[in-house]
N, CA, C and O atoms as CSV, one atom per row, in Angstrom:
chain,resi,resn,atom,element,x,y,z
A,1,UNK,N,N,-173.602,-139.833,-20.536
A,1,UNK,CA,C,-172.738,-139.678,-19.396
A,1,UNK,C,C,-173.561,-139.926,-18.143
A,1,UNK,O,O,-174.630,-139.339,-17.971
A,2,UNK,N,N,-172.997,-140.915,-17.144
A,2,UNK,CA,C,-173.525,-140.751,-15.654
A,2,UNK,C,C,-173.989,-139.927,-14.970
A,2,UNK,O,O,-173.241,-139.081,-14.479
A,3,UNK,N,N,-175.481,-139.904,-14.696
A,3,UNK,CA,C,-175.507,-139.215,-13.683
A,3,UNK,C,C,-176.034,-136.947,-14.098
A,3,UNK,O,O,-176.225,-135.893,-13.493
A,4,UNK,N,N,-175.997,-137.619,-15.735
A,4,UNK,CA,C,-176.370,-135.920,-16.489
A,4,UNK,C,C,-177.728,-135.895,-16.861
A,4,UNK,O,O,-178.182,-136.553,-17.796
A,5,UNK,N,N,-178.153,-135.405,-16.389
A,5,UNK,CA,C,-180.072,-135.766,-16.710
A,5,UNK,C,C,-180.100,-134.224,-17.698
A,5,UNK,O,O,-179.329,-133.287,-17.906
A,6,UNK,N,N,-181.722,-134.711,-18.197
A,6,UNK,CA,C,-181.785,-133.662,-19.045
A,6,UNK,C,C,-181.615,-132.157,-19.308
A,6,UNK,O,O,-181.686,-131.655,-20.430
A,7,UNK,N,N,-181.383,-131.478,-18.155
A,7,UNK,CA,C,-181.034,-130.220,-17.516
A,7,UNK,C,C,-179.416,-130.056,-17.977
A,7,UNK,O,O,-178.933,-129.232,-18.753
A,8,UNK,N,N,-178.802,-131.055,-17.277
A,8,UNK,CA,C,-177.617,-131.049,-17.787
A,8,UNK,C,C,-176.888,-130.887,-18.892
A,8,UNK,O,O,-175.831,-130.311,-19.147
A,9,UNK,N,N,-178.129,-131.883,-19.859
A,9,UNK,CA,C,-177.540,-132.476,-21.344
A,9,UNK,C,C,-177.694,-130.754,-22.101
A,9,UNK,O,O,-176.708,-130.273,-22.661
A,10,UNK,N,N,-178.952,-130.007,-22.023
A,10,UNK,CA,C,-179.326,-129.004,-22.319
A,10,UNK,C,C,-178.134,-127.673,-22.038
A,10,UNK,O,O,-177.603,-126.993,-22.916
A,11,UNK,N,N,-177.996,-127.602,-21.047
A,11,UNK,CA,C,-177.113,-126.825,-20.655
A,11,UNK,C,C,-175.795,-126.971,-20.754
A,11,UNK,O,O,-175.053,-126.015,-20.524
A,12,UNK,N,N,-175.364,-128.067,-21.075
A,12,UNK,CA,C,-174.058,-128.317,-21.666
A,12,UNK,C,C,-174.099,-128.117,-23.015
A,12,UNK,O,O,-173.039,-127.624,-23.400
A,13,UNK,N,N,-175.202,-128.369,-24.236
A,13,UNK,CA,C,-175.261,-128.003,-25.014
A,13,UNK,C,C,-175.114,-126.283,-25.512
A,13,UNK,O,O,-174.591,-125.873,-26.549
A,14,UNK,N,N,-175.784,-125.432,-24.364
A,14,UNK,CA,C,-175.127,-124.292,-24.690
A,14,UNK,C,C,-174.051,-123.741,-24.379
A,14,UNK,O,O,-173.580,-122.660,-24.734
A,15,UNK,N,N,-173.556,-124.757,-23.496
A,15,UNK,CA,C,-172.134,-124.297,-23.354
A,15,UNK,C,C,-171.087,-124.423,-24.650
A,15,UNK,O,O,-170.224,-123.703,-25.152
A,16,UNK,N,N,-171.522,-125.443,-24.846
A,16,UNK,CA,C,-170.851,-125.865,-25.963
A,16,UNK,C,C,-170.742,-125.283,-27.481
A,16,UNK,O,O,-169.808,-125.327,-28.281
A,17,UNK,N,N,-172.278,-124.620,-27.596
A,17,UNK,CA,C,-172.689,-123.705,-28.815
A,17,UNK,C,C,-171.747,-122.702,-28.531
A,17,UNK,O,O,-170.910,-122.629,-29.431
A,18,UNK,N,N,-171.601,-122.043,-27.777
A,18,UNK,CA,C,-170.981,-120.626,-26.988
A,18,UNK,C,C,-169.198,-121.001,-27.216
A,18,UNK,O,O,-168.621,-120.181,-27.930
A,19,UNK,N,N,-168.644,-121.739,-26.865
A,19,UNK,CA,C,-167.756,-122.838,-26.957
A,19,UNK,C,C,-166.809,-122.422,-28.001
A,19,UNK,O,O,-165.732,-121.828,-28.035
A,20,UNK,N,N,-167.756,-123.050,-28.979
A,20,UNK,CA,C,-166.933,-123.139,-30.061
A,20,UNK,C,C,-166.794,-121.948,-30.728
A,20,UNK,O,O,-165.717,-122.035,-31.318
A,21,UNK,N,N,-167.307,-120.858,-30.963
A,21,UNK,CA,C,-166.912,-119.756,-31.551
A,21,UNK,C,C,-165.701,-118.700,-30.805
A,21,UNK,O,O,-165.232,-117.634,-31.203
A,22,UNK,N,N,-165.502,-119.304,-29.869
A,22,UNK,CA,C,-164.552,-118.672,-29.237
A,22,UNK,C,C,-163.147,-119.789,-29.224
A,22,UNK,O,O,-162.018,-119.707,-28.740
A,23,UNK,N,N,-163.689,-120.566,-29.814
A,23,UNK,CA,C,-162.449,-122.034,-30.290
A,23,UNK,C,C,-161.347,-121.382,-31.332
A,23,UNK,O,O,-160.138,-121.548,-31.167
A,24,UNK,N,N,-161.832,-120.719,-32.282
A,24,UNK,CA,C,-160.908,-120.691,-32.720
A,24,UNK,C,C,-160.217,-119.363,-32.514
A,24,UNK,O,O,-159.333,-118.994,-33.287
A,25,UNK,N,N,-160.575,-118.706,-31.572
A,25,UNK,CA,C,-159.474,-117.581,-31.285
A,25,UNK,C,C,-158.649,-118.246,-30.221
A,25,UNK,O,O,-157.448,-118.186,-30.484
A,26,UNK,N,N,-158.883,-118.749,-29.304
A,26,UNK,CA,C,-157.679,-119.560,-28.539
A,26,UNK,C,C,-157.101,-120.696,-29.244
A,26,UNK,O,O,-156.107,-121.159,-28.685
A,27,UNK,N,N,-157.384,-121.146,-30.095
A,27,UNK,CA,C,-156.710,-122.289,-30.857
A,27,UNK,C,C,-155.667,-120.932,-31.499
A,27,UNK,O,O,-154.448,-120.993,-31.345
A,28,UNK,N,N,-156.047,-120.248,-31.913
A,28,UNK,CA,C,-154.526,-119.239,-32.721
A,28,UNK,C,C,-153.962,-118.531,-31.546
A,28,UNK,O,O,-152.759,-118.274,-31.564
A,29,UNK,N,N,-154.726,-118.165,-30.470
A,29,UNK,CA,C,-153.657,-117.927,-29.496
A,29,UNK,C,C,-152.480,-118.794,-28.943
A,29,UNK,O,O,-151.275,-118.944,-29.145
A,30,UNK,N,N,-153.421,-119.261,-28.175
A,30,UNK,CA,C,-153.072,-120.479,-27.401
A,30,UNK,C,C,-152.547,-121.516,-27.548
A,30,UNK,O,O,-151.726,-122.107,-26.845
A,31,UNK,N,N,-153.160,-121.848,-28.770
A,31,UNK,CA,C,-153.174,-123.712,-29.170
A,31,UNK,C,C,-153.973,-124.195,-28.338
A,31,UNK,O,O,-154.483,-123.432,-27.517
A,32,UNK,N,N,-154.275,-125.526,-28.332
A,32,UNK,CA,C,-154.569,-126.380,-27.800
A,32,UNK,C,C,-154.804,-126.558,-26.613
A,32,UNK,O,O,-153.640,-126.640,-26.220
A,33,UNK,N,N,-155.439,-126.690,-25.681
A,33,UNK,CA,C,-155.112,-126.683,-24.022
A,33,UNK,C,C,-155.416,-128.401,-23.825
A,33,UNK,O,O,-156.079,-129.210,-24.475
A,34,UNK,N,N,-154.636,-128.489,-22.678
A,34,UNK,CA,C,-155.145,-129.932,-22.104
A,34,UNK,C,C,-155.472,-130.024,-20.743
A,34,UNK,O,O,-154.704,-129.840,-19.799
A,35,UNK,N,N,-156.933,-130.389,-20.692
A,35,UNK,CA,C,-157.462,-130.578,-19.379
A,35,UNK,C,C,-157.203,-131.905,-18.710
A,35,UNK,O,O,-156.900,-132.850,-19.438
A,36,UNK,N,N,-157.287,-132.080,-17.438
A,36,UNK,CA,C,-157.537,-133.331,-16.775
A,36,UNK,C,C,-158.850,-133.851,-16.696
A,36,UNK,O,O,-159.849,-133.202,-16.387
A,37,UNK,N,N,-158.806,-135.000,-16.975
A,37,UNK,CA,C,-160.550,-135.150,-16.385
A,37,UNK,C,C,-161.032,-134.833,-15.545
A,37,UNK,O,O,-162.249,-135.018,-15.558
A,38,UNK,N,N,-160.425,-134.158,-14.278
A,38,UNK,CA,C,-160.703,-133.742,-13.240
A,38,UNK,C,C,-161.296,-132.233,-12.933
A,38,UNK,O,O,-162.154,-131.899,-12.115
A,39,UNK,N,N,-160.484,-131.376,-13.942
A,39,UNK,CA,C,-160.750,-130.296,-14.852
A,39,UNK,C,C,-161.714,-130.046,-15.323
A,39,UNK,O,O,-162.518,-129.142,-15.093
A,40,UNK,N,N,-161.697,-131.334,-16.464
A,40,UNK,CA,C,-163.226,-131.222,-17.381
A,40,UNK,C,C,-164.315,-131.318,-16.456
A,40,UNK,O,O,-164.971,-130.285,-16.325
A,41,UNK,N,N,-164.655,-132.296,-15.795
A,41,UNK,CA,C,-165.640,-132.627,-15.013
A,41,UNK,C,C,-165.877,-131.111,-13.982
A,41,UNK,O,O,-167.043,-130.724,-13.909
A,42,UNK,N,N,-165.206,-130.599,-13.504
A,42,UNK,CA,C,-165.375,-129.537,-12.952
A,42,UNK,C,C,-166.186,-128.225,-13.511
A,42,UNK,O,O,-166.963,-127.470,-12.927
A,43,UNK,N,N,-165.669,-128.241,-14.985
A,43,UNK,CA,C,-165.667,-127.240,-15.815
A,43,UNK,C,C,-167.213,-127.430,-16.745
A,43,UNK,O,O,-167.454,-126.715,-17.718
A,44,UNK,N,N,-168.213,-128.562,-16.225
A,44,UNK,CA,C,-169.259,-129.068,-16.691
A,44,UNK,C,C,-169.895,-128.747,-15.615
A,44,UNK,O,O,-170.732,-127.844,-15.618
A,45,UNK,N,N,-169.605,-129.401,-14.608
A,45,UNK,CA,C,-170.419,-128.620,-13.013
A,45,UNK,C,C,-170.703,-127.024,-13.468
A,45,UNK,O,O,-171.729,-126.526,-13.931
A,46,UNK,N,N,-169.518,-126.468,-13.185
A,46,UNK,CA,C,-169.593,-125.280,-12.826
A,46,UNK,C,C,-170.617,-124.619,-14.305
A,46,UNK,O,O,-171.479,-123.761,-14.111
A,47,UNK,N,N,-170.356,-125.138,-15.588
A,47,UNK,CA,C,-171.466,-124.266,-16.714
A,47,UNK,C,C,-172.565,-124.933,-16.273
A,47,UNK,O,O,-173.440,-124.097,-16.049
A,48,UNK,N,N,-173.065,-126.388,-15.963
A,48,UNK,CA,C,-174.734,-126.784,-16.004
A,48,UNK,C,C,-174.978,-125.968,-14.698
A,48,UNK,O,O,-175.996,-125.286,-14.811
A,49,UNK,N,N,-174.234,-125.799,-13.256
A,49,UNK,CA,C,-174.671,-124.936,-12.287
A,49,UNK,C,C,-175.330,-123.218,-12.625
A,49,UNK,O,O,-176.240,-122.571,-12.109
A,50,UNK,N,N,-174.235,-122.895,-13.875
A,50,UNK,CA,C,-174.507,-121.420,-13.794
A,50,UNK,C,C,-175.431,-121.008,-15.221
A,50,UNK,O,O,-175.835,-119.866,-15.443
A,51,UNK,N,N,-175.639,-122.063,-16.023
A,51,UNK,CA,C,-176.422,-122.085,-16.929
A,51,UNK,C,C,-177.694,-122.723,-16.666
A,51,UNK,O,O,-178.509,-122.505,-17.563
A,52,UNK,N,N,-178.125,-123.451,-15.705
A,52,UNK,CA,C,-179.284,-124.201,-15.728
A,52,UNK,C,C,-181.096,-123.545,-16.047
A,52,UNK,O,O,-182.122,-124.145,-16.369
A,53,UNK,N,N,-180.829,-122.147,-15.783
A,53,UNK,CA,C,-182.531,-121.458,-15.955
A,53,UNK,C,C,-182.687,-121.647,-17.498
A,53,UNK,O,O,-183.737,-121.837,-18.112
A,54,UNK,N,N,-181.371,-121.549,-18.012
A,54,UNK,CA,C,-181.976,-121.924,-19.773
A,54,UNK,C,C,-183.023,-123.373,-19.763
A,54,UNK,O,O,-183.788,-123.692,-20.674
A,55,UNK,N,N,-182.892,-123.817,-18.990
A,55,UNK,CA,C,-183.626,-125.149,-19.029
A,55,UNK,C,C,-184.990,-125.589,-18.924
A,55,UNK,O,O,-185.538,-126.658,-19.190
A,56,UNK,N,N,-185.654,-123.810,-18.185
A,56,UNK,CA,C,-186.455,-123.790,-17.900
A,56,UNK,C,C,-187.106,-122.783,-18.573
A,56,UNK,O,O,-188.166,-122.461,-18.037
A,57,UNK,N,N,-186.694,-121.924,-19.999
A,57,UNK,CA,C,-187.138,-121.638,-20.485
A,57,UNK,C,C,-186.399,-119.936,-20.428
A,57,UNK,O,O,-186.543,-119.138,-21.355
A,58,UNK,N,N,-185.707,-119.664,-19.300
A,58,UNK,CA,C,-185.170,-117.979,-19.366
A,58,UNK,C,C,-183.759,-117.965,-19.683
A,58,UNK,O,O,-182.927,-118.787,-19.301
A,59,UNK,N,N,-183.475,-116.457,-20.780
A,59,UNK,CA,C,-182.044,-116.490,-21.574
A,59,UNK,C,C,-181.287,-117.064,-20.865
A,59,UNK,O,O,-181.644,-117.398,-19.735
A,60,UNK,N,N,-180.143,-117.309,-21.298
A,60,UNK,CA,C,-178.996,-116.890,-20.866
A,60,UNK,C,C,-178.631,-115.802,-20.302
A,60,UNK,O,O,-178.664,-114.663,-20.769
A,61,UNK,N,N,-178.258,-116.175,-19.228
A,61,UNK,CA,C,-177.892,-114.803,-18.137
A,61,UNK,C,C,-176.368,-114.534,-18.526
A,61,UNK,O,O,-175.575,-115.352,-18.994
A,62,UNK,N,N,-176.132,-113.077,-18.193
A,62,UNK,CA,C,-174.400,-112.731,-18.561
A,62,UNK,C,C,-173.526,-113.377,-18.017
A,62,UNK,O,O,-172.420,-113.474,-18.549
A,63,UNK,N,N,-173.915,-114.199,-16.382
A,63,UNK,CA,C,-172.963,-115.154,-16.163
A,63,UNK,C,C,-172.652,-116.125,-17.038
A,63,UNK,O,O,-171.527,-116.326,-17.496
A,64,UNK,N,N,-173.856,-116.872,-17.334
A,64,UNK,CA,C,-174.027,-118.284,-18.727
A,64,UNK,C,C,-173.276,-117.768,-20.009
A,64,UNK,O,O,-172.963,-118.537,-20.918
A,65,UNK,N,N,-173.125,-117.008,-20.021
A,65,UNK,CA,C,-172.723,-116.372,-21.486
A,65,UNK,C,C,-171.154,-116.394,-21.309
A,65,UNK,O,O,-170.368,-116.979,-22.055
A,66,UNK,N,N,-170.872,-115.726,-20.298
A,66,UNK,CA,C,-169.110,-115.695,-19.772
A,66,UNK,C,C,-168.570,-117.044,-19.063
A,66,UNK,O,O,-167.355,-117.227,-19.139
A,67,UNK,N,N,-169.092,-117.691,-18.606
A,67,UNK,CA,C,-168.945,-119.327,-18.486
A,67,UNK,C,C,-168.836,-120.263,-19.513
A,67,UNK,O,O,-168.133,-121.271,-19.441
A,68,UNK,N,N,-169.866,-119.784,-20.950
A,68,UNK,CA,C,-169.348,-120.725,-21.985
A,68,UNK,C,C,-168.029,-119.953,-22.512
A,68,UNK,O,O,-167.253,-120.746,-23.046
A,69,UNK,N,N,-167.627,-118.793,-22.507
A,69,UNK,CA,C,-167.073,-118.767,-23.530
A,69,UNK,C,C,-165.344,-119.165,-22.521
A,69,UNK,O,O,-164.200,-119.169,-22.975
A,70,UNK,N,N,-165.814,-119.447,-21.107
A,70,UNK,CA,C,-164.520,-119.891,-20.112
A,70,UNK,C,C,-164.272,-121.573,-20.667
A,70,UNK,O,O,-163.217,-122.114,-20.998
A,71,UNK,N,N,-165.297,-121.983,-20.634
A,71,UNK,CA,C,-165.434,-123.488,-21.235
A,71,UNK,C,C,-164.384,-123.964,-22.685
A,71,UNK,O,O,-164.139,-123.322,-23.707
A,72,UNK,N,N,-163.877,-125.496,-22.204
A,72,UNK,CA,C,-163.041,-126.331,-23.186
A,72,UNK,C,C,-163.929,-126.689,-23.698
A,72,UNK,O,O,-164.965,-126.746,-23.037
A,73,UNK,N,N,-163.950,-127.134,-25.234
A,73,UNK,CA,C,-164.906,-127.745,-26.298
A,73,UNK,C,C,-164.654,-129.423,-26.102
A,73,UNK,O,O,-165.562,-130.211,-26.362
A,74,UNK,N,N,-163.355,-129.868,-25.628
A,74,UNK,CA,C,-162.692,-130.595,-25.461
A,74,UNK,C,C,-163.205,-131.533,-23.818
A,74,UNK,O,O,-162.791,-132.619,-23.414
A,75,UNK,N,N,-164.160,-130.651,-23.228
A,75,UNK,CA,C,-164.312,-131.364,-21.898
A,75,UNK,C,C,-165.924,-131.305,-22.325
A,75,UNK,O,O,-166.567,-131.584,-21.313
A,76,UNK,N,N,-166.651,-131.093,-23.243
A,76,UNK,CA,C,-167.997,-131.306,-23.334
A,76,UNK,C,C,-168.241,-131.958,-24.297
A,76,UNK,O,O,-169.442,-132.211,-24.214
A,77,UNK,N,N,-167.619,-132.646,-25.676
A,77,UNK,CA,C,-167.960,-133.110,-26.708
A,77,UNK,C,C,-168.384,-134.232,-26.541
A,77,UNK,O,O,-169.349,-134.739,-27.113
A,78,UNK,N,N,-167.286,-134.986,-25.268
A,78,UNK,CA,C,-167.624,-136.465,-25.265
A,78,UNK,C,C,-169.064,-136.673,-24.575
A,78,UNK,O,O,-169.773,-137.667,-24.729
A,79,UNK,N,N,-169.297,-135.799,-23.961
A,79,UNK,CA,C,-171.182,-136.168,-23.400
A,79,UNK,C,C,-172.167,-136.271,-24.436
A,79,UNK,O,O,-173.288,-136.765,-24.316
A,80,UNK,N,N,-171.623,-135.726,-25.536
A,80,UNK,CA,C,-172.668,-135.990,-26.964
A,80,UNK,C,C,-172.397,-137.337,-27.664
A,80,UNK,O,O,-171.843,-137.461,-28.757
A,81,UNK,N,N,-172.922,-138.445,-26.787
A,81,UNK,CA,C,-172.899,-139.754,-27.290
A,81,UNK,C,C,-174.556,-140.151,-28.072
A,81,UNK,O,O,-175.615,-139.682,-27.654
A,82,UNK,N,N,-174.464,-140.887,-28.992
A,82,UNK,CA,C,-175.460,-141.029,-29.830
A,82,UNK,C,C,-176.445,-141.055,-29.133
A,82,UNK,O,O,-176.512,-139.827,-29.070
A,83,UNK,N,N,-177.375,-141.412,-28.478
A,83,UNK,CA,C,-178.077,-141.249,-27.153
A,83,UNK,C,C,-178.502,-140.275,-26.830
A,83,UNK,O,O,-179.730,-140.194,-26.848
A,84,UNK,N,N,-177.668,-139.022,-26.362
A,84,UNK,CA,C,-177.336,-137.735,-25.900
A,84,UNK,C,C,-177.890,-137.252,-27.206
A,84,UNK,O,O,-179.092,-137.000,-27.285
A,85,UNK,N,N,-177.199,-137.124,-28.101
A,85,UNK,CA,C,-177.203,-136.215,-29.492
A,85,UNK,C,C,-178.867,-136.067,-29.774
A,85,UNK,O,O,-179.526,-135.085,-30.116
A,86,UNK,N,N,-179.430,-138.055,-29.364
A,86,UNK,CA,C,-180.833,-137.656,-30.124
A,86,UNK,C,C,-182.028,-136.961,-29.118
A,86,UNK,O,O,-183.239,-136.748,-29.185
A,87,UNK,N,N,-181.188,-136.797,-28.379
A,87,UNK,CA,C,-182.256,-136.386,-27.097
A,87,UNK,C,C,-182.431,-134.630,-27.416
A,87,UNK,O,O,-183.203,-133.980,-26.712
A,88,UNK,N,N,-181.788,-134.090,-28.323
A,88,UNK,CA,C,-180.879,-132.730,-28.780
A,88,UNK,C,C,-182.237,-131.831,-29.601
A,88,UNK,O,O,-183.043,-132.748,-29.759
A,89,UNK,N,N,-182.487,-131.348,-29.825
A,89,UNK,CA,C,-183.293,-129.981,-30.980
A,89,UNK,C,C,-182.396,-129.320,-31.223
A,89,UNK,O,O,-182.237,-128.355,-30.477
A,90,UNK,N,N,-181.469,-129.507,-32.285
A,90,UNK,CA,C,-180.590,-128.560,-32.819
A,90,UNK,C,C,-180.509,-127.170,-32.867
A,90,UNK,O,O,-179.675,-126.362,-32.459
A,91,UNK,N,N,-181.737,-127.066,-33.556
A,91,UNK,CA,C,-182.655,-125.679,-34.018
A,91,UNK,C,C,-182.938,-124.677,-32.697
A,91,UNK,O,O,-182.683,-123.475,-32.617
A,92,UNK,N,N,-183.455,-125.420,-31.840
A,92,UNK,CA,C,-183.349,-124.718,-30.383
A,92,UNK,C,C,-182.257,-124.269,-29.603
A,92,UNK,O,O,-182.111,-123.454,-28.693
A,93,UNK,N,N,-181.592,-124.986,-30.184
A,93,UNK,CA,C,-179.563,-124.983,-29.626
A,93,UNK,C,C,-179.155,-123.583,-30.400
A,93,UNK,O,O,-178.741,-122.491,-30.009
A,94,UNK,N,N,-179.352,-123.931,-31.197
A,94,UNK,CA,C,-178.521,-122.968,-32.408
A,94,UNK,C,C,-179.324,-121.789,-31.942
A,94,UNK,O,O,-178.558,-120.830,-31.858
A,95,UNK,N,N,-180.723,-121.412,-31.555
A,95,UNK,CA,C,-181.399,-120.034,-31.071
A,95,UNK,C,C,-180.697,-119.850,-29.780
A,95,UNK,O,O,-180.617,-118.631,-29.633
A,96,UNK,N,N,-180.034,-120.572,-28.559
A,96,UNK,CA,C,-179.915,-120.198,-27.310
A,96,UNK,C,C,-178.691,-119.334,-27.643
A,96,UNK,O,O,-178.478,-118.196,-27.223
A,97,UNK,N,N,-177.811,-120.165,-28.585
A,97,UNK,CA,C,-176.463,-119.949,-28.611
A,97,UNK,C,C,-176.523,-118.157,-29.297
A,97,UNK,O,O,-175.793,-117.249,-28.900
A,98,UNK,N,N,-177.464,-118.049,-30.255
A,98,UNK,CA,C,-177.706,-116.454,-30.712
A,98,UNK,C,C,-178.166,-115.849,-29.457
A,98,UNK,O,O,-177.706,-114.790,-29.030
A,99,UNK,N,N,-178.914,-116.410,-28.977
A,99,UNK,CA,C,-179.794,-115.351,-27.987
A,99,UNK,C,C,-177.905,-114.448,-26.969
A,99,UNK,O,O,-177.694,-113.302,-26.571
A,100,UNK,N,N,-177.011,-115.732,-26.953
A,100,UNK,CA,C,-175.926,-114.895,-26.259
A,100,UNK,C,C,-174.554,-114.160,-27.394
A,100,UNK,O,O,-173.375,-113.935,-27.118
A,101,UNK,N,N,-175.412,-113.912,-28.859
A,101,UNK,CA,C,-174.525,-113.016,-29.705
A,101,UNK,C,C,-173.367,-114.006,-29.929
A,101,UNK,O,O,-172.187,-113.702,-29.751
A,102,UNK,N,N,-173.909,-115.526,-30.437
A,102,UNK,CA,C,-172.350,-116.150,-30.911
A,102,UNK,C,C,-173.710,-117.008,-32.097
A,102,UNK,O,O,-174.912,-117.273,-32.112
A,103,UNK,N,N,-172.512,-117.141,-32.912
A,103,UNK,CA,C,-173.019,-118.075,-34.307
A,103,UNK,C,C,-171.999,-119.009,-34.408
A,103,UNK,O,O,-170.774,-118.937,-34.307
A,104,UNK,N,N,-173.320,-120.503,-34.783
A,104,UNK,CA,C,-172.761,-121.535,-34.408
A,104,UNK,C,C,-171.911,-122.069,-35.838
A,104,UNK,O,O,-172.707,-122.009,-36.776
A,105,UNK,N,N,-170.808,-122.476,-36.213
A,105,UNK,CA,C,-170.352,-122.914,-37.405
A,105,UNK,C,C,-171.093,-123.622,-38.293
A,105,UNK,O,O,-171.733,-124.497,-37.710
A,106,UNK,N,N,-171.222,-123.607,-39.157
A,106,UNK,CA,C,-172.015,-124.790,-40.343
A,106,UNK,C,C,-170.857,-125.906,-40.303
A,106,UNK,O,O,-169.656,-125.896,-40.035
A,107,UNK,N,N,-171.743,-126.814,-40.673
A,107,UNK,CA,C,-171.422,-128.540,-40.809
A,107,UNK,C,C,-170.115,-128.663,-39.089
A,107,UNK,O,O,-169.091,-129.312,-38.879
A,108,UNK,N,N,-170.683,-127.961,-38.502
A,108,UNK,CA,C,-169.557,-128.419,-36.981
A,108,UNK,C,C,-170.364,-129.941,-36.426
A,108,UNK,O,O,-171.587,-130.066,-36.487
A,109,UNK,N,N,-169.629,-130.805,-36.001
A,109,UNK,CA,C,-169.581,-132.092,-35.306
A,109,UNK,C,C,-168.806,-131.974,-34.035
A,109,UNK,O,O,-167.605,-131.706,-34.013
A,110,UNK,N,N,-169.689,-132.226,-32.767
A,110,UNK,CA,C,-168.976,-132.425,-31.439
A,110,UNK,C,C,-169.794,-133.634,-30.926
A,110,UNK,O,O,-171.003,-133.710,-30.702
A,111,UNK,N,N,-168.538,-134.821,-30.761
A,111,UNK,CA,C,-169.333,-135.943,-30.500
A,111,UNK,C,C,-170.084,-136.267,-31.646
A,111,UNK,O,O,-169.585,-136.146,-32.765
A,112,UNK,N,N,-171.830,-136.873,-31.386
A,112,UNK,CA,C,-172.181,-137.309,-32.217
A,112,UNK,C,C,-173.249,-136.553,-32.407
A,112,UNK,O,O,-174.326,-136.999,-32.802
A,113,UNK,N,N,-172.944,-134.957,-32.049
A,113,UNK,CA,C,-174.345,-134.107,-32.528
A,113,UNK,C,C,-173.630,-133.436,-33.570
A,113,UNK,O,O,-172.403,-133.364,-33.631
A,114,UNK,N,N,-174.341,-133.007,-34.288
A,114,UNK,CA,C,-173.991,-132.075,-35.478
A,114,UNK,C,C,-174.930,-131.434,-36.009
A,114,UNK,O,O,-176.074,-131.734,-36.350
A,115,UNK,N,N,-174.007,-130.032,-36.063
A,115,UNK,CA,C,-174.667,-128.778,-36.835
A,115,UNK,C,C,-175.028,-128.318,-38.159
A,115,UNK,O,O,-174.024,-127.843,-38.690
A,116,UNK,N,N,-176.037,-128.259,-38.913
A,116,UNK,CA,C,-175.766,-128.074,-40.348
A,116,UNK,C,C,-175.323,-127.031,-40.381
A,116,UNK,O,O,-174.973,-126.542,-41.455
C-alpha cells in the first residue's frame, strides 16, 4: 500500500492480530459491516497513530489494545499484499497479539499473510 512504511505495516499487523478474535463475535452479532474506503483508510490512520510504540519495541498500550479490537478485519487485509506479507515475522505478530490477551486463530489467511 502507498505511502505505509514499515511502522505502519507492523502496526497494522497488530491491529489486525487483535482484529480477528473479536471477528467472530460481531460477525454473530452484527454480521458483516461495510466500510467505505474512506472509513477504512481512516480506521488504519487512527490504529498505526495509536499503536505505533509497538514498533519500537514497547507493549501495547490499553489504548492499542481497544483500537484493535474497534478495527474492521475487512479495512486491513488488503495491505497484506505479497510484498507486505514477506516483510512480516509471524512469530513476533502472534507474541504482540498475546502480549494484549487475544489468540490468534490457526491456519487464518488475511491477504497474503498467514497464520499457522
Amino acid at each position: 500500500m502507498k505511502g505505509l512504511g514499515s511502522e505502519g505495516v507492523w502496526t497494522l499487523v497488530m491491529v489486525l492480530g487483535l482484529a480477528l478474535v473479536a471477528l467472530s463475535e460481531v460477525r454473530a452479532v452484527h454480521g458483516a459491516a461495510r466500510l467505505s474506503p474512506t472509513q477504512c483508510k481512516e480506521e488504519r490512520r487512527l490504529a498505526v497513530n495509536t499503536c505505533k510504540p509497538i514498533v519500537f519495541g514497547q507493549p501495547p498500550s490499553p489504548g492499542c489494545c481497544e483500537r484493535v479490537r474497534l478495527s474492521h478485519y475487512q479495512c486491513v487485509c488488503p495491505v497484506f499484499t505479497p510484498r507486505v506479507a514477506n516483510l512480516i515475522n509471524v512469530n513476533k505478530a502472534i507474541k504482540l497479539f498475546q502480549s494484549c490477551g487475544r489468540r490468534v486463530p490457526h491456519h487464518f489467511k488475511c491477504g497474503s499473510l498467514y497464520f499457522p
